[in-house]
C-alpha positions as CSV (number, residue, x, y, z in Angstrom):
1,X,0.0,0.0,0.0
2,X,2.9,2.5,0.5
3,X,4.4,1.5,-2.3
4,X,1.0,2.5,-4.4
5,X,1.0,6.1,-2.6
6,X,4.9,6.8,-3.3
7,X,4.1,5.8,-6.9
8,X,0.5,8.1,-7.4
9,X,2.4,10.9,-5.2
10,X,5.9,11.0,-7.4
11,X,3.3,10.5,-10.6
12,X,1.6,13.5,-9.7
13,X,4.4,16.3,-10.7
14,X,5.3,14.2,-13.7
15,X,1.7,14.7,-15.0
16,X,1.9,18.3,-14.4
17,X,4.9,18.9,-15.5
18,X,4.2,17.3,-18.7
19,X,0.6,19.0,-19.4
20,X,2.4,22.4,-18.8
21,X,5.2,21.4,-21.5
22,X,2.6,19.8,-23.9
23,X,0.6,23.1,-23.8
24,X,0.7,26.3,-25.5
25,X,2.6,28.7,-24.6
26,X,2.7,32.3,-25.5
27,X,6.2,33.8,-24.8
28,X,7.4,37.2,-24.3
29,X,11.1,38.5,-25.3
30,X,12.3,42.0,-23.8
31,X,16.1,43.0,-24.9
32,X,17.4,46.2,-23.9
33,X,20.7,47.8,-24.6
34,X,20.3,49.3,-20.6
35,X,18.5,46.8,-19.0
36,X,18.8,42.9,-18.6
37,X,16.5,40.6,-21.2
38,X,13.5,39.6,-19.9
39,X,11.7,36.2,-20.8
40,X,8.2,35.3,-19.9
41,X,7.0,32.0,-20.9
42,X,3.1,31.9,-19.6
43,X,1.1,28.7,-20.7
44,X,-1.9,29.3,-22.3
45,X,-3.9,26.2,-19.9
46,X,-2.3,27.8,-16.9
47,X,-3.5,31.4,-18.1
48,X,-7.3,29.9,-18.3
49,X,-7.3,28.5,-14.9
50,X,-6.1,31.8,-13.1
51,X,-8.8,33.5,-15.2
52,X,-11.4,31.3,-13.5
53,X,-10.1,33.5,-10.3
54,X,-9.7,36.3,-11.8
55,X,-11.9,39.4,-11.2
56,X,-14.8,40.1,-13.4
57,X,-13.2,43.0,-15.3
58,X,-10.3,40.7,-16.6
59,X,-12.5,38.0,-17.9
60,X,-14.0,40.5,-20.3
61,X,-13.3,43.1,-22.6
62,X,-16.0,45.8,-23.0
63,X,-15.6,47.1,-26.7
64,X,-18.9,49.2,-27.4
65,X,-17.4,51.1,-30.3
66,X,-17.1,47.4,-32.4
67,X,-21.0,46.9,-32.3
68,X,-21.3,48.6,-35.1
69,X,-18.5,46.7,-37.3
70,X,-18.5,43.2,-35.9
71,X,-20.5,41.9,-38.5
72,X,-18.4,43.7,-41.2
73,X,-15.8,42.7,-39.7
74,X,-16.8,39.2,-39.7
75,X,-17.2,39.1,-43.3
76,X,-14.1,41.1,-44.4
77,X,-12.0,37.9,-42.3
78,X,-14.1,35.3,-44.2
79,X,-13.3,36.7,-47.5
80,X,-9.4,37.4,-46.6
81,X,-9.4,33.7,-45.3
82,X,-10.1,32.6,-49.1
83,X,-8.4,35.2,-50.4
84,X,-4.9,35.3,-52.4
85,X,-1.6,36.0,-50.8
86,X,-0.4,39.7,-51.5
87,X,-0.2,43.2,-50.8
88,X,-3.4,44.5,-49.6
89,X,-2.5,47.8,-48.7
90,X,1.1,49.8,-48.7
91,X,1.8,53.8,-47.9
92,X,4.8,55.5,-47.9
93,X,5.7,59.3,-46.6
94,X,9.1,60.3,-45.9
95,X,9.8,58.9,-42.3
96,X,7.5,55.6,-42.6
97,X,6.5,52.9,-44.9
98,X,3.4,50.7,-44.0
99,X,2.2,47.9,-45.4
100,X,-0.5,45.4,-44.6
101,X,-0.7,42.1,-46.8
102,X,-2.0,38.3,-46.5
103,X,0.4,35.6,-46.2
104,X,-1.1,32.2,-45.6
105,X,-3.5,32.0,-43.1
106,X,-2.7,35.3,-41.8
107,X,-2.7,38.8,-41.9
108,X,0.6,40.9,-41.8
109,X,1.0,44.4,-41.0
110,X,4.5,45.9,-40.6
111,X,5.7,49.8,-40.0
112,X,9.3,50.7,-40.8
113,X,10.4,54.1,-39.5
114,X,13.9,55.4,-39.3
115,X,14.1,54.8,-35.5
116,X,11.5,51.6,-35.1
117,X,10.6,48.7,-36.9
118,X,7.0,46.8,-35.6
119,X,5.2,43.8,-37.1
120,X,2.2,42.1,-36.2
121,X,1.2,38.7,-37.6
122,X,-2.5,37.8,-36.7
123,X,-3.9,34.4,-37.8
124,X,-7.1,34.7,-40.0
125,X,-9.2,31.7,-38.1
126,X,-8.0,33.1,-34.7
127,X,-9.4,36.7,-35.4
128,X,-12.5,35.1,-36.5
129,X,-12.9,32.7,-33.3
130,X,-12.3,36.6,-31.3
131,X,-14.9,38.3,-33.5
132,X,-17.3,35.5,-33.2
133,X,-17.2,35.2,-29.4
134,X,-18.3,39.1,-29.4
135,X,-21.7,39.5,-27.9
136,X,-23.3,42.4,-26.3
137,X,-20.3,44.6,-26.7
138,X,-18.1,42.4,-25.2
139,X,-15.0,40.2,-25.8
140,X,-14.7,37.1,-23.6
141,X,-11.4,37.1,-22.7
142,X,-11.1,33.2,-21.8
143,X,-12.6,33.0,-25.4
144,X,-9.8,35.1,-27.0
145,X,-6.8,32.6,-25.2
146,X,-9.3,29.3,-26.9
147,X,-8.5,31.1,-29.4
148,X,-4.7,31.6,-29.3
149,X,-4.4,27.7,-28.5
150,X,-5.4,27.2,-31.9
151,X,-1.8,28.6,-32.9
152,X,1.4,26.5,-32.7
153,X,5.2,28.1,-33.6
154,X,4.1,31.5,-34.7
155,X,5.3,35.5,-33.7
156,X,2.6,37.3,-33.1
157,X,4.4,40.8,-32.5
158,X,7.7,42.4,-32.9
159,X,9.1,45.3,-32.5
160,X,12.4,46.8,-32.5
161,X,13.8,50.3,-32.0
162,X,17.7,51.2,-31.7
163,X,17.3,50.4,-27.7
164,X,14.8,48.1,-27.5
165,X,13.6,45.0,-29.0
166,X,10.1,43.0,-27.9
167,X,9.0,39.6,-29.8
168,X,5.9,38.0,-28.3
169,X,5.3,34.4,-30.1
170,X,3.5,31.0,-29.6
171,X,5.1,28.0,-29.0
């Protein structure tokens, strides 16, 4: 019998251990030329079970001002899902070049100045899981991390200045 309990209670960590390296994970990447780099790895399953305790205002994201384009919205992500790969819109002024196109299943925007650089990758099917969980002018946010499980190996956002650099990805 105390052979059985050593066994379920060494078993125990093992199975947690491997859940939380099985999962998703979204990480974030701070470098600074003045600062140490900062690494946050947060899993995604671990993120959903501290929203459970979580107050009311973090489990939801009041956006009045979408009611209005949710539905257009919806559509214009339907039709960019089955849409070709390319430029869908570029703008150029002196100090900054813009461009937002579709690559794959996702949507690209990047900004090039001459002291920053920022891109932002978002998956089609994961901003139409987010758009179709709004309801009554709010986003669920335990919705919007279902949704960021769907991705696997992807950067999200990053961003880099002559000082600073920020990547967050899933993994």
């Amino acid at each position: 019998m105390l052979k059985v309990a050593g066994i379920v209670a060494l078993s125990v960590p093992l199975v947690l251990v491997g859940a939380l390296l099985s999962s998703t994970w979204v990480i974030v990447d701070v470098r600074s030329v003045d600062a140490p780099r900062i690494i946050v790895p947060v899993p995604l399953g671990l993120a959903r079970t501290a929203l459970a305790f979580a107050p009311d205002e973090a489990r939801r994201i009041d956006l009045p001002e979408l009611e209005d384009y949710a539905d257009v919205a919806e559509e214009i992500v339907e039709e960019l899902i089955d849409a070709a790969d390319g430029v869908l819109v570029e703008a150029h002024d002196r100090d900054e070049r813009i461009s937002i196109s579709k690559g794959g299943d996702a949507i690209e925007i990047r900004v090039e100045g001459d002291d920053e650089e920022v891109s932002v990758r978002i998956p089609l099917t994961v901003a139409a899981d987010v758009l179709d969980s709004y309801r009554d002018d709010v986003l669920e946010t335990r919705e919007a991390l279902e949704a960021l499980s769907s991705i696997s190996r992807s950067e999200l956002v990053h961003v880099r200045t002559e000082n600073e650099e920020v990547r967050v990805w899933i993994w």
